[in-house]
C-alpha positions in Angstrom: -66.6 -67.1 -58.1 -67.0 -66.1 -62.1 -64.2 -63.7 -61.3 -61.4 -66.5 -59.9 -62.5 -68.9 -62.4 -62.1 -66.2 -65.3 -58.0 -65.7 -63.7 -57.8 -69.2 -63.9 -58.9 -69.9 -67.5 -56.5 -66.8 -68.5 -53.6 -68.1 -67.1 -54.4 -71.7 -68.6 -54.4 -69.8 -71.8 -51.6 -67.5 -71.5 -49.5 -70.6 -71.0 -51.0 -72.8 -74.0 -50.7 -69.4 -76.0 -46.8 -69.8 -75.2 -46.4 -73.1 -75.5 -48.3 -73.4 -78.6 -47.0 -70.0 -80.0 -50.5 -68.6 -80.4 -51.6 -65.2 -81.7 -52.6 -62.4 -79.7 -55.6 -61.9 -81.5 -57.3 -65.6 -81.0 -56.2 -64.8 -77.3 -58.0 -61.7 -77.5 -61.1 -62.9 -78.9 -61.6 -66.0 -77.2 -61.2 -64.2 -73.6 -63.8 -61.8 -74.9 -66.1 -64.5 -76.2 -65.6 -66.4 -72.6 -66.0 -63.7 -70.5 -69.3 -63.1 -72.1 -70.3 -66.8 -71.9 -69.6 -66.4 -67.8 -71.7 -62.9 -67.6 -74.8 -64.9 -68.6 -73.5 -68.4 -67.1 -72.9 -66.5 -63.6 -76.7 -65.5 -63.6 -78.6 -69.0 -64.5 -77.9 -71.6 -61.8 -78.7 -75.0 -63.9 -74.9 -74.2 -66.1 -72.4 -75.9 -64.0 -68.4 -75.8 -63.7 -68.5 -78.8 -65.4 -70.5 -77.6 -68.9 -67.9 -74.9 -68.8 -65.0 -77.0 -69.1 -66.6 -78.7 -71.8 -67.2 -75.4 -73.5 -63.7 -74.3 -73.4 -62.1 -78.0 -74.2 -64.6 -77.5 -77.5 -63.1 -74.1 -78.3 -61.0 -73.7 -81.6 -58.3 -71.9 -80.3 -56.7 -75.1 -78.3 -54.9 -77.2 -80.5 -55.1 -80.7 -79.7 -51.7 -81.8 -80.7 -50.3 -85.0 -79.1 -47.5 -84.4 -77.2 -44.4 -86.5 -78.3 -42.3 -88.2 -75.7 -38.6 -88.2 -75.8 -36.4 -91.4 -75.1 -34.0 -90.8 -72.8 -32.2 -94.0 -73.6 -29.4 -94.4 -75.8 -29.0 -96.9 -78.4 -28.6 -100.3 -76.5 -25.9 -103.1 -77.3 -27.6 -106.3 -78.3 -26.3 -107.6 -74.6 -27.9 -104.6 -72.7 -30.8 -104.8 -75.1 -31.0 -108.4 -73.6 -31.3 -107.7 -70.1 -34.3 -104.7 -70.5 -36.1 -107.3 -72.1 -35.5 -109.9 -69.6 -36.5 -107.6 -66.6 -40.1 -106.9 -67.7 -42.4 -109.0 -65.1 -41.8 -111.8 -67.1 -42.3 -115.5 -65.6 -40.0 -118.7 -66.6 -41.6 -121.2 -68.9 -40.2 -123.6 -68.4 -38.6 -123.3 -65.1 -35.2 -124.8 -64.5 -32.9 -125.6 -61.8 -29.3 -125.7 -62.0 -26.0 -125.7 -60.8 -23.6 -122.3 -60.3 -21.8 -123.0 -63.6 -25.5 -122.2 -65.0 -26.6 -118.8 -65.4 -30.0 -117.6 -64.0 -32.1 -115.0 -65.4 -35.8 -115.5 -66.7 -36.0 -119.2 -68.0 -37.4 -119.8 -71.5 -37.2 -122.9 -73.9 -34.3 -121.3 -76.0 -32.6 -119.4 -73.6 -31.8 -122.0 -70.6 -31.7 -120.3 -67.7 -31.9 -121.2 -64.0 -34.9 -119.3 -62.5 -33.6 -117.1 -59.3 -37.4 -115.8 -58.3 -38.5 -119.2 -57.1 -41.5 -119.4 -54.8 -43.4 -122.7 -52.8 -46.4 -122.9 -53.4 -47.0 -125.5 -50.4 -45.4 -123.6 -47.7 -45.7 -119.5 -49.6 -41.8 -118.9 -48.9 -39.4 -117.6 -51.4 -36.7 -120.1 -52.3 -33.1 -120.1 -51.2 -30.1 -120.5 -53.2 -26.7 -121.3 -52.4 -24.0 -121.9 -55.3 -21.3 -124.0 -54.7 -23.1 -126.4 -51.6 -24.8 -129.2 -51.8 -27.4 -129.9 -48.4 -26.5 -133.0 -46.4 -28.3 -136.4 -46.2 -29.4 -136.1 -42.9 -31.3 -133.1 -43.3 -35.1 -133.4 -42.8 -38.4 -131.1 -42.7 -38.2 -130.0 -39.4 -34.5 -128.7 -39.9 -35.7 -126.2 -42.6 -39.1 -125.8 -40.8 -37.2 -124.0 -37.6 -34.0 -122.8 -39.7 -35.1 -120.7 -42.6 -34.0 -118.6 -43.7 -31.1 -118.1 -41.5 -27.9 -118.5 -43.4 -26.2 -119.0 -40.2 -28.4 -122.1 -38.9 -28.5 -123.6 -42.3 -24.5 -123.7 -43.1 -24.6 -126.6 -40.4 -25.6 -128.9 -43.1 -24.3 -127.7 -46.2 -21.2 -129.1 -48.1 -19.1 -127.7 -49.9 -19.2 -128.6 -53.7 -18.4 -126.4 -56.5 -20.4 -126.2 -59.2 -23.7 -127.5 -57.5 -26.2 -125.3 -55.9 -28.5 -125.8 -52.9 -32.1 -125.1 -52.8 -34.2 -125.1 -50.3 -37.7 -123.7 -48.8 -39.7 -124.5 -45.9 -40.5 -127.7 -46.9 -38.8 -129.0 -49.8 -35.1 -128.8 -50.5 -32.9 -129.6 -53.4 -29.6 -130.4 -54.4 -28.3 -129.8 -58.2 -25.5 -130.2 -60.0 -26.5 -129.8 -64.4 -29.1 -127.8 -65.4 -32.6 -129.4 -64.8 -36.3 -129.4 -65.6 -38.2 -128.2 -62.7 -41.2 -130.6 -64.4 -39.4 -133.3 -63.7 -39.0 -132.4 -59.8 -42.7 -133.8 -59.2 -42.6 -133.7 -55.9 -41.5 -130.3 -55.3 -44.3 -127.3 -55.9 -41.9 -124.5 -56.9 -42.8 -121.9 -59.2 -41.4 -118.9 -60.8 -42.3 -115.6 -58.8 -41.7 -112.8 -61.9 -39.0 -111.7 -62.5 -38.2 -107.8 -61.5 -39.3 -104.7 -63.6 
């Protein structure tokens, strides 16, 4: 065993020695001082493997240099610098609904945007969006209950209307035409879901 584990810790150190551009002769003497250290180590059994690695993470002939990272990215534009921000995990505060005329994206109180991540809270469903429809006056609970979130089923009462957009869950279903507080949508228990990463 003091045999594989002194192959190992040489070829750790050959490798440091090239990375880090080390001299032969620390090489030399520290494998001489370890080897040593292993002769009488190998012999008591209260030294484990893990007061080796202590003892050779302690050694002076590792340099503990932080590696620095390198950014892959280019520059960004101020419009692409935009969007990596946006797509962080953020949430929408506050959240708004809109029409399609409105662009979506992570809603704050500067940047008005319609949230596209909406989830119910009441019934735990992601919420549906359609731009350009508006939902028809005769739909009711039970409709969505038993038709979402097939697209095919729900076009039976959708309208046509551009510039609005239809939203709907389970159990709660909108339609809106200008850009809207959710806050002032009491009745409806939507909230933002994050936004991607």
């Amino acid at each position: 065993m003091a045999d594989d584990l002194d192959r190992l810790l040489d070829e750790v150190e050959r490798r440091l020695s090239r990375r880090h551009g080390g001299g032969e002769e620390k090489l030399a003497a520290a494998k001489e001082d370890r080897s040593a250290k292993l002769v009488m180590s190998a012999g008591s059994s209260k030294e484990d493997l893990d007061d080796i690695i202590d003892e050779i993470c302690k050694d002076s002939s590792f340099t503990k240099t932080p590696l620095k990272l390198k950014s892959n990215f280019t520059s960004l534009t101020p419009e692409r610098n935009s969007a990596v921000i946006q797509a962080r995990g953020k949430k929408c505060c506050p959240v708004y609904l809109g029409g399609s005329a409105s662009p979506s994206g992570i809603g704050t109180n500067i940047s008005k945007r319609t949230c596209d991540q909406l989830r119910c809270t009441a019934c735990d469903f992601r919420v549906s969006l359609f731009n350009d429809y508006i939902w028809d006056q005769s739909c009711d609970y039970l409709f969505f209950r038993n038709n979402m979130p097939e697209l095919s089923k729900l076009r039976a009462k959708m309208i046509k209307k551009k510039g609005a957009r239809a939203y709907a869950c389970q159990c709660s279903w909108r339609s809106i035409d200008e850009l809207t507080d959710l806050q002032t949508e009491q009745q409806l228990r939507w909230v933002c879901g994050k936004h991607g990463e």
